[in-house]
Every structure is written in C-alpha cells, then in structure tokens.
C-alpha positions in Angstrom: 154.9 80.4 46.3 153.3 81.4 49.5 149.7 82.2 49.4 149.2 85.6 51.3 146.3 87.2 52.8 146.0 90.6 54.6 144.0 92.3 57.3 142.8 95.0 57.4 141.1 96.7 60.8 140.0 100.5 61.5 138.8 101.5 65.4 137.1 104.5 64.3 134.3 105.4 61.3 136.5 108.2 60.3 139.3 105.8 59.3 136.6 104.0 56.4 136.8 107.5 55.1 138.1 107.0 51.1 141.0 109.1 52.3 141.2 107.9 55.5 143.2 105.5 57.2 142.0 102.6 55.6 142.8 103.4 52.0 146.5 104.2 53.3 146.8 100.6 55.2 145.6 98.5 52.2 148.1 100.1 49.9 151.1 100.0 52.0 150.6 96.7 53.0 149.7 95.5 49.2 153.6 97.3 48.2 155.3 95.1 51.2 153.7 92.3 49.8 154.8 92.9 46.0 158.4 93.1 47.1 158.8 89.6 48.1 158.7 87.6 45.2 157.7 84.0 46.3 154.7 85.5 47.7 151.3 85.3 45.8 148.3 87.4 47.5 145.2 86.0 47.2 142.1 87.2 46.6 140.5 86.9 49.9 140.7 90.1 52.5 139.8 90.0 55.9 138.4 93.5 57.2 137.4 94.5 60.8 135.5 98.0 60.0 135.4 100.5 63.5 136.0 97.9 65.6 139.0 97.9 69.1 141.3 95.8 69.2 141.4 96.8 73.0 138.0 96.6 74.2 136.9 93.3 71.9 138.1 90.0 73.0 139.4 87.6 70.4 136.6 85.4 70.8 134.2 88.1 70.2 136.2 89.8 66.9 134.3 87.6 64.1 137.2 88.2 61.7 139.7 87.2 63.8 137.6 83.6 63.7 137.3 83.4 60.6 141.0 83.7 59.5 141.7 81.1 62.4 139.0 79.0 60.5 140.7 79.2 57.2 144.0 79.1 58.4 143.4 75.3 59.7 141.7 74.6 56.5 145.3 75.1 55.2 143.9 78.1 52.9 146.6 80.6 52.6 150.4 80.6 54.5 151.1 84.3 55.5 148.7 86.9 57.3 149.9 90.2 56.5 149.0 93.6 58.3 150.1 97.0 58.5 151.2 97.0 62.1 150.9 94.5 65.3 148.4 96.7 66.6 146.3 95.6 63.6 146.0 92.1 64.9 144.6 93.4 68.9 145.8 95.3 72.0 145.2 92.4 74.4 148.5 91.1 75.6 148.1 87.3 76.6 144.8 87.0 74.0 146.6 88.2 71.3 149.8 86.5 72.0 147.8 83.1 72.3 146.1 84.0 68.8 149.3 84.4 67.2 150.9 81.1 68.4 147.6 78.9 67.1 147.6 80.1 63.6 151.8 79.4 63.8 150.2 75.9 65.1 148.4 75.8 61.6 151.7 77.3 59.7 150.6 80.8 59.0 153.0 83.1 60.1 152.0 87.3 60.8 153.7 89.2 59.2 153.3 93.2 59.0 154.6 96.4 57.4 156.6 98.0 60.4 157.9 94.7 62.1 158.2 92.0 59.7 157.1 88.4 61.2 155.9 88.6 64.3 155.1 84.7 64.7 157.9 82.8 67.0 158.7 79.4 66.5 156.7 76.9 68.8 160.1 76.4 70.4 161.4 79.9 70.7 160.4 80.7 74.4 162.3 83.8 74.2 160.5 85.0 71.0 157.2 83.6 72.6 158.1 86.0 75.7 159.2 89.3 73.6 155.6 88.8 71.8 153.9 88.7 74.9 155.8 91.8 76.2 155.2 93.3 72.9 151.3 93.1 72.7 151.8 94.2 76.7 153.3 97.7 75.5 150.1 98.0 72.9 147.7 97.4 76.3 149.3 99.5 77.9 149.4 102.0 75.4 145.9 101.9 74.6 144.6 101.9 78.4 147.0 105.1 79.0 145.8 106.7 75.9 141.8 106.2 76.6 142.7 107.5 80.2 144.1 111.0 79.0 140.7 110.9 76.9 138.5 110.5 79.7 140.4 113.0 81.6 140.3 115.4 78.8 136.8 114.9 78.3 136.0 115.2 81.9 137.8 118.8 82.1 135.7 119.9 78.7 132.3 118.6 80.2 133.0 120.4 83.5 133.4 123.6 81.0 130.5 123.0 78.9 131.6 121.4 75.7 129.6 118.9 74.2 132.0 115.9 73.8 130.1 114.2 70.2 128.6 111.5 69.5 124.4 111.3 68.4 122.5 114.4 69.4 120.3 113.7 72.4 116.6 114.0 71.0 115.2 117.7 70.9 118.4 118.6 69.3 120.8 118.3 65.8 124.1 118.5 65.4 125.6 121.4 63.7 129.1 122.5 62.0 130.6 124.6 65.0 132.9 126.6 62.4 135.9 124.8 64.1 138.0 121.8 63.0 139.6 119.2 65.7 143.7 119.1 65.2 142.6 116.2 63.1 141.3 118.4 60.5 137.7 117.1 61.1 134.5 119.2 61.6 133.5 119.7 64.7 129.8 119.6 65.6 127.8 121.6 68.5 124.4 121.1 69.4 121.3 123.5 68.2 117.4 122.7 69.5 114.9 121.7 67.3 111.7 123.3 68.2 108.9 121.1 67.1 110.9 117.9 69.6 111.6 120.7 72.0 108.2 121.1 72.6 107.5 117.3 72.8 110.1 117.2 75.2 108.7 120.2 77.6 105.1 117.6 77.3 107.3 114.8 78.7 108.4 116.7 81.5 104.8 118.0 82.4 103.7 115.1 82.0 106.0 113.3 84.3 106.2 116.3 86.9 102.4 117.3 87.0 100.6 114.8 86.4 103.3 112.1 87.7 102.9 109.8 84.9 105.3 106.9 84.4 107.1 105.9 81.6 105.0 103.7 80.0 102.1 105.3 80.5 103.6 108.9 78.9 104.9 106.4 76.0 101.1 104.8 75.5 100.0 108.7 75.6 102.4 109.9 72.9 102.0 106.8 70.6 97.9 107.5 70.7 98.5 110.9 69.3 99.3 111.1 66.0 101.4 113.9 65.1 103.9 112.9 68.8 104.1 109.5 67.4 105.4 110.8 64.0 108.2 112.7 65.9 109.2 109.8 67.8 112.7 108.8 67.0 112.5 105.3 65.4 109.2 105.9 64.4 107.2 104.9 67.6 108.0 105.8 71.9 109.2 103.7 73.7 109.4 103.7 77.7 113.6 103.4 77.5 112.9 106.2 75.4 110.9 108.4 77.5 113.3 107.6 80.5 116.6 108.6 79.1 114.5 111.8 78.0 113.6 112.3 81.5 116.5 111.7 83.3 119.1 113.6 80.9 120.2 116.9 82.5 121.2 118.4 78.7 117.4 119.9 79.0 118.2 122.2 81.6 121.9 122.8 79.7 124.2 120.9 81.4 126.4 118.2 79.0 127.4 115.2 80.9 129.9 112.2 80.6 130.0 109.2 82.0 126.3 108.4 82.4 127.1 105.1 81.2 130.0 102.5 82.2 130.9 99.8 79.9 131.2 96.8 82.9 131.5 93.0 81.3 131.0 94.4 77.6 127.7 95.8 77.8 127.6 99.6 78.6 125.3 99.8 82.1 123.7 103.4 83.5 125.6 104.8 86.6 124.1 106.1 89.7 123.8 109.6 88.7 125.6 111.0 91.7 128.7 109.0 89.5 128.2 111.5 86.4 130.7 114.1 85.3 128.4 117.3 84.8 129.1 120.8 83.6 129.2 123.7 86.0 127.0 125.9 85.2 124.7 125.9 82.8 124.9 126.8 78.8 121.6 129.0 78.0 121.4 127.8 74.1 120.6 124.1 75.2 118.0 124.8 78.1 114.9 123.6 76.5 113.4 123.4 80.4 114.1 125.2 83.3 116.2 123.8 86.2 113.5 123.7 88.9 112.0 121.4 86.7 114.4 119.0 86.0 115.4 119.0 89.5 111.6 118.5 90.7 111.1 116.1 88.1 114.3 114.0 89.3 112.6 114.3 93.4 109.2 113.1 91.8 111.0 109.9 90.6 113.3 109.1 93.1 110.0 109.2 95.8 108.2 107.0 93.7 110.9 104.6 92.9 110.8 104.2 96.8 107.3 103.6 96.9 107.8 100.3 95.4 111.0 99.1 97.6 110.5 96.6 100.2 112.9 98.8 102.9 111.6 101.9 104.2 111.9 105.2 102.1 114.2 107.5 102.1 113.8 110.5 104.7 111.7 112.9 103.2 109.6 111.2 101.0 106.7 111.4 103.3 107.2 115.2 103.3 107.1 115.5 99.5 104.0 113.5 98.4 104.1 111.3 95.2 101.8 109.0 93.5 103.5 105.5 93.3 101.6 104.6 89.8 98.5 107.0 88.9 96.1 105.5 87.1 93.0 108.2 87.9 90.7 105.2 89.2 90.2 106.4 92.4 91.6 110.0 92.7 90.9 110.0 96.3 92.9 106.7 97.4 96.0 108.7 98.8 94.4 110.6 101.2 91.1 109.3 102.2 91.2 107.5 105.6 88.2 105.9 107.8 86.6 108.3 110.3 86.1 105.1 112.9 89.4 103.7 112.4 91.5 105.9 111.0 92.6 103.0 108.4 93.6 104.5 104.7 90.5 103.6 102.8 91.4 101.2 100.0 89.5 100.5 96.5 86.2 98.0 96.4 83.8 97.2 94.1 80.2 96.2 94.1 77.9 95.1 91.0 74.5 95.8 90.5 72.2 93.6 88.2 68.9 94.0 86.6 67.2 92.6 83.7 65.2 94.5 80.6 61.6 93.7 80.3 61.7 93.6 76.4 64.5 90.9 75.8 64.9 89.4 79.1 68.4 90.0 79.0 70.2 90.5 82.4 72.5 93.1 82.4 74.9 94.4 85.0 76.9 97.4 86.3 80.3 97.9 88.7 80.3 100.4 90.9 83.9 101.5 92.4 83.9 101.9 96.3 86.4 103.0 98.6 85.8 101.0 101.7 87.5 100.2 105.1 90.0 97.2 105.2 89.6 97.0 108.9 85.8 96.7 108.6 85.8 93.0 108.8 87.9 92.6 111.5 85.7 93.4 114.2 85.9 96.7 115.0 83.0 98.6 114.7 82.3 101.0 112.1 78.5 101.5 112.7 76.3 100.7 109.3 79.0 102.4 106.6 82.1 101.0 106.4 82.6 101.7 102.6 81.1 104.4 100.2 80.2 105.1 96.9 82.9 106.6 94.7 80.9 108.4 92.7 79.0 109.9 95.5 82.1 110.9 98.1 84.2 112.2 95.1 81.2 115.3 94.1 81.0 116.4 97.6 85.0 116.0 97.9 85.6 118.0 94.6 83.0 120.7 95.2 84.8 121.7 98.6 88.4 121.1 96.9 87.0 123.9 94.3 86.0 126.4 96.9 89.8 125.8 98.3 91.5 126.4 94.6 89.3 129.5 94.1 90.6 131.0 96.8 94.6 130.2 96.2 94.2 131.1 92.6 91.4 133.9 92.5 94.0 136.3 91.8 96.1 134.4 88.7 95.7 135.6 85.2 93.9 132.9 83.9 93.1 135.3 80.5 97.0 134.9 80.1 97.3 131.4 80.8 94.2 130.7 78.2 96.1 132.9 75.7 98.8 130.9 75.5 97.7 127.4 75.6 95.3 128.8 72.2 98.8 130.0 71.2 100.5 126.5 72.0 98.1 124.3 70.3 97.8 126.8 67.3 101.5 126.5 66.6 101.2 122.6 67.1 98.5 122.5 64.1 100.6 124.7 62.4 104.0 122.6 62.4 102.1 119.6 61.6 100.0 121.2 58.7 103.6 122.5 56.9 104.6 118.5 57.5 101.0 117.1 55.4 101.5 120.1 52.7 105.4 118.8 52.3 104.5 115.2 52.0 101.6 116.4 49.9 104.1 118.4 47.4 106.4 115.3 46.9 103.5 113.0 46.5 101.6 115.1 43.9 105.3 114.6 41.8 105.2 110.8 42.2 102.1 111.0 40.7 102.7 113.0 37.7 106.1 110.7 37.0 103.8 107.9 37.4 101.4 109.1 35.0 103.8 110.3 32.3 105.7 106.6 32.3 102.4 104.8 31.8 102.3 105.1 28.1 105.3 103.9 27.5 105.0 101.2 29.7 101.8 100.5 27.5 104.1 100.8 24.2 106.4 98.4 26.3 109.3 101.0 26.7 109.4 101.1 30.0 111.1 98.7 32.4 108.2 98.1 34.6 104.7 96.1 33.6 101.5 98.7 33.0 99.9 96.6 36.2 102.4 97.9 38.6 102.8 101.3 37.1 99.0 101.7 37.8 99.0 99.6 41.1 101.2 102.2 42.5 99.1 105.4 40.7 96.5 104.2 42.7 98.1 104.0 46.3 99.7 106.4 46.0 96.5 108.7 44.7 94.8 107.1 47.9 97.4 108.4 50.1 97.3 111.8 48.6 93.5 112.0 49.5 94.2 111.0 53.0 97.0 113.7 53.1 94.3 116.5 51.8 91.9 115.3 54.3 94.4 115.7 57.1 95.2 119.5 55.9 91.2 120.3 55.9 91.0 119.2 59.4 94.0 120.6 60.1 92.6 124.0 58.6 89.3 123.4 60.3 90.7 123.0 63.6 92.8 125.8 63.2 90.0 128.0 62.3 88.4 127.2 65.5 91.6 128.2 67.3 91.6 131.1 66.1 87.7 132.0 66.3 87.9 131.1 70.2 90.9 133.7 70.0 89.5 136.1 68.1 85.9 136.0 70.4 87.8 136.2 74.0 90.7 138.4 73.2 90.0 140.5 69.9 86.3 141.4 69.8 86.5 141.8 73.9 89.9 143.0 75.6 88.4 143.2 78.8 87.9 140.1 79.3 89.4 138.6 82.6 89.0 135.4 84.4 85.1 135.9 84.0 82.3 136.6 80.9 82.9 139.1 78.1 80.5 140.3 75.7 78.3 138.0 72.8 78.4 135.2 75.0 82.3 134.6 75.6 82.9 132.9 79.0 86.4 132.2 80.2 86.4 128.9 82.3 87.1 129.5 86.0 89.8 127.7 88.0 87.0 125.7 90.1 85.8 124.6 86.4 88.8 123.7 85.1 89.4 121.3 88.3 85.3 119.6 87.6 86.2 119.1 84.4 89.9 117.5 84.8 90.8 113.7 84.3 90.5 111.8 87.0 94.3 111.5 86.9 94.6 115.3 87.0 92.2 115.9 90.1 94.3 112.9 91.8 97.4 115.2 91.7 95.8 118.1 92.8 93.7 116.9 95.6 97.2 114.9 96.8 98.6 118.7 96.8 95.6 120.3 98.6 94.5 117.5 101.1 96.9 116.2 103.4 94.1 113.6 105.2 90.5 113.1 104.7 88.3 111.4 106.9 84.7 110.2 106.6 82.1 108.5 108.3 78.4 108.3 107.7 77.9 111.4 108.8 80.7 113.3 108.7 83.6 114.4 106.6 86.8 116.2 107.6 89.2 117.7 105.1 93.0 119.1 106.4 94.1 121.2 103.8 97.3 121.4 103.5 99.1 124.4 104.7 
C-alpha cells in the first residue's frame, strides 16, 4: 500500500468559506484517492490557507517545506492535489520542487492530470513539466494584469476597489453582488473618526505639526486615543492619514508596489486616482488636502542636503515647530543682517533661609556672527521673553486690522458647538460601557451563592475578585459621565450667556458681564507653537538692534 497525503491550498479568504473552494478541493481529491485501491491516505493534511502560489517563492511557502521535510523522512509515498496549480505558479521553482521530492520517492499526483512527477531520467517529461508550470506563470501574470487594468479603469471612475476601509470610514453592503455571487461593499463615513481626521489635517496644515508630534498630541487625550485604530496613534498612522487623497473623495490604486516581497509606497505622482471627486467620501475639502500636501513636501525639503525645490522660499514652512522660540524664522540682526539663532543664559541665586542655590534658564535669541568680529555695539543677543511682548503686541495691532471685520460671534458659536458634540459622543460611549458593566455585575452577583454552595464552576475568591474590579471600574466610568455632564453644562452656560440671554452680541461685550474674546486676544493667549505660525504668515523679516526694531509685514 502506498501511504498518501494531500494538499490543500486556497489564494483567496473567500475560498476557506464552508462552501467555498476549499470544501470542494478536499472532497474531490479524497474520491480520486478512494478509487485506487493500493493507496492508503493518511492522516496528515498539508493546508496553505490564502496564500499565491505566484507571488510566494517555494522557500518562503512553509508548507511546501514541510512536506519536503517529511517526504525525506520517508513518511508517506504520494502527494496528491486537486490540480498542478495547487503545488505553485513559478515555472523553474516549481519544477525544481517537484523533481526533489521524486529524489525522495514521492510522486505528485492530482485530480485533473494524474502524476505529474517525471522520472529522474525522463528529460523530455522533465522539459513538458517545466513548460507546464510555464503556462500556469504565465497564466497567472496575464490574469493579475487584466486585474490591474480593470481596476485602474474603475478607480479613474470612482469605484472603490475593496479591501480594509481607510480610517474615518466602514464598509457597507452596496446592494450589489460581484459575478461571483459575493457582496459587494462601498464605503460610508463614520462621524466621530471623521472629525478626528479633520483635527489631523488642522493640525498638520495650521499649525504644521509633524507626525509624531500630532501622534504624541492624540495619545495625551483621552477620548482621540480611544478612537485610535489598534488602540493607540502611531506616526505611520497619522502619515497614511495625511497623505491619503480618499478625504477629499478621490479612491486611489497603486499607492503601494510590492518590489522584492515587501509592498513599498510609490511616489505619488505614480498613483492611479479618480477623476473627479465622489461628494459622499469628502470628509475635508480639496484646498486642504492639496495645501496640506505643499506644507509637507516644503518641509521635507527643509531637511535635504541639496537646495529646495523652486518655490519653497515663496511658500513659508516650519521645518519642525516646537513653539520654543516662535520668532526664530524671521528674526534677523539689525548690524548684520545674520538670522538670529537660539541662546541661553542662566541666572543663579541662593535663598537666605536654607542656603540652597537655585538657578534659572533664560532663552535668548542672539547673533551667530557676534563673535566673529564684527561689531554689533553692546547687544548682540536679547531676551526672549522681553523681544517676543513688544513683537506680539505690534503683530496684534496688524491681525486687528485684517480680521476686524470676521464674524468672530460665528466662529465662537461653532467651536462651543464642536466641543459640545465631542462631550456628547464620548458621554453616549461611558453610558454604553456603563450599561454592559452594570450586567456583569449583577451576573456576578447572582453566581456567587452558588459558587458558595459549590455549584458553580468557578472558586468564590475569583467570583468576588472580579465583583470588585469590575465595581471599581464602574465607579470610574460614573465619574467620567459627571465630568462629562459638568463640562457640558458649562458648554452650554457659556452658550446660553453669549448667544441666548444677549443676541446682539458681536465681536465685543454683551450684557451681565459676557465678553467675547477679540482676535488680538486670541493671538496673546495662543501656544507658543500657534503664534510661531502666525507671525511666519504676517512677518516676512524682522530686524532688531538695541535701539531699533523693524517689522515687514507681509503683503
């Protein structure tokens, strides 16, 4: 009797469905089997689950090693498979594959072609197997090119193409079925990542964060980090958010290019993008994504050793803002004309009482030309702290004027709107988790009798180990609602006191005390990063000396 084992291999999840393709290749090959009678199939299967036999080398396919393995262990005598293309699609790897296991006596055999194993000395059998895993290469290379060209012509029409949803959206049953029979999926925005997503973009655009920074920003807020995909943001994550034109409704293909086995991102101007775009998937406007897009590329070229590309120097960027020195991109020496760079000086003192000596840094932007000889009279570097006020006071007097005639009642409406729906969202979440919780507990406390009687298959000790956790966590979750509740209570008070109790109120003070920040405010009371964007906007140079400083607004 001759000892027979079969493999099995899919290319596609769909085909491990129970009535899939799978199911149908293990019993056709099992009745091929049971009509020869001096063969004996043993218990051992090999199975290669959504796997090509195209794209995979041999000595990559595990399975394919491990039946090599066993076959020189002299472990079974016949390898039996629905079809060749069961074994691979690589015409001289396969072919080679085939001829070692005949080297160890196991012959292939499969359902449509009978044994496909020559005889070590059959050079015309060894060539019509090479010729005929040539014909499955081909095959399969001619098949994923009408694929990719099919795809190509769908994407320039619009259609989204499968695969995972891009984040800020799920995947929904279109109605329609493929000529498969499977469902085919179409992709619908979900509004609470939406929003995240829109942050991103600000983030990235107006305040010209990088990625790791808007990552480290997300993760330190609770309720963003609890929407982040695998449960915390990364800055690969916040990258292929930013540079994925689906947010301003475009569906792409070919972003990525498997090169060597590993799939590697492709210069964008490479991508296959749709026409125009579809309005249902916009979750930002184009101008945005576009500026967005600029705003990287120019910083990108900040850190290259060549010169930048033309225009950079007409569209300003921060290289890496970390709000430090807001002024460093503009502020030059009025001796020199030298771009000022950052210094430091420390100041020390020690406390009477204790005798402890204590000290203090004090950020400077000075002159790096200063010690080189040229002279600079008796202030070559000045206090940050000092420079930036009278700086910030003029840049306000400049903004009040641009923006004197915006709506800033409207503006203010709406970010009291934003955040109220934000506390909203994440108060339905705590209430959910609270529902489900406050059932755990009640199971919990309706087993522990009979866990005291000893009817129950867990010990009393865990039973009430997890009562307790799990009673901790539900105090936690009511906390969060209250301040949830509390903070949306204020929301709505601040509402409810500029817009409700006093209609008129516009860019100035209403009545009972109600005062509406001004744009000049707003800028004095911005992060340092913030006022860094703005002043690079405003100012194109600033000079100073000891006695003088010159501001060129821009425009």
């Amino acid at each position: 009797m001759k000892r027979v084992r079969i493999l099995l291999r899919v290319s596609s999840n769909q085909q491990l469905d129970a009535d899939g393709d799978l199911s149908v290749q293990r019993r056709l090959v099992r009745e091929y089997i049971g009509r020869h009678e001096d063969w004996l199939l043993d218990d051992k299967e090999y199975f290669e689950g959504s796997n090509s036999g195209y794209k995979n080398a041999v000595s990559k396919r595990d399975i394919l090693q491990e039946a090599l393995a066993d076959a020189k262990k002299n472990e079974y005598d016949i390898l039996a498979a629905y079809k060749d293309d069961r074994i691979g699609r690589r015409m001289w790897e396969i072919g080679a594959y085939v001829m070692t296991l005949k080297s160890c006596n196991v012959d292939i055999y499969t359902v449509k072609d009978g044994c496909i194993s020559p005889e070590n000395d059959d050079i015309m059998g060894q060539m019509m197997l090479a010729l005929r895993y040539g014909n499955a290469q081909k095959s399969s290379s001619d098949t994923g090119m009408r694929v990719k060209d099919t795809a190509e012509k769908l994407v320039r029409e619009g259609r989204f193409m499968g695969g995972a949803a891009p984040y800020g959206y799920r995947l929904v049953f279109s109605g329609k079925l493929s000529k498969h029979g499977r469902a085919l999926h179409e992709l619908e925005i979900v509004p609470e990542q939406a929003a995240l997503v829109r942050k991103i973009y600000e983030l990235s655009c107006y305040r010209e964060f990088g990625s790791v920074k808007i990552a480290g920003l997300l993760n330190a807020d609770e309720y963003d980090r609890s929407l982040a995909p695998h449960g915390e943001w990364k800055c690969g994550t916040v990258t292929g958010i930013l540079t994925n034109p689906v947010y301003a409704g475009y569906t792409v293909y070919k972003r990525r290019e498997r090169i060597g086995g590993k799939n590697r991102r492709k210069d964008s101007r490479d991508w296959i993008r749709s026409e125009n775009p579809a309005p249902e998937l916009c979750i930002i406007d184009e101008v945005l994504w576009n500026l967005t897009q600029e705003k990287r590329k120019n910083r990108a070229a900040r850190y290259q050793k060549n010169a930048p590309p033309q225009g950079c120097a007409a569209f300003p960027v921060i290289a890496r803002n970390d709000g430090r020195l807001p002024l460093q991109d503009v502020l030059y020496c009025g001796f020199c004309g030298r771009k000022m760079v950052r210094g430091t000086r420390y100041s020390y003192w020690t406390l009477r009482a204790t005798g402890e000596r204590q000290s203090r840094k004090i950020p400077l932007y000075r002159c790096p030309a200063a010690r080189g000889g040229i002279s600079h009279g008796r202030t070559a570097q000045f206090r940050a702290d000092l420079l930036e006020r009278i700086i910030f006071d003029c840049a306000a007097g400049r903004i009040d004027a641009l923006l004197r005639e915006e709506d800033m009642a409207g503006l203010y409406r709406k970010e009291l709107l934003f955040r109220q729906k934000k506390l909203e969202t994440e108060r339905r979440r705590f209430r959910k988790e609270l529902s489900g919780l406050t059932l755990d507990i009640n199971v919990l406390r309706e087993h522990i009798p009979d866990a005291v009687a000893g009817n129950y298959p867990l010990p009393v000790e865990e039973l009430s180990d997890a009562l307790r956790r799990c009673t901790e966590q539900k105090s936690l979750l009511e906390r969060k609602i209250r301040d949830t509740e509390g903070a949306l209570k204020e929301l709505e008070d601040n509402h409810d006191r500029l817009f409700h109790t006093n209609p008129a109120v516009q860019n100035g003070a209403g009545t009972k005390g109600a005062v509406l920040p001004t744009w000049p405010q707003l800028f004095l009371q911005a992060s340092p990063e913030a006022k860094r964007v703005i002043i690079n906007r405003l100012a194109e140079r600033i000079e100073v000396t000891g006695t003088r400083i010159v501001i060129r607004f821009r425009g």
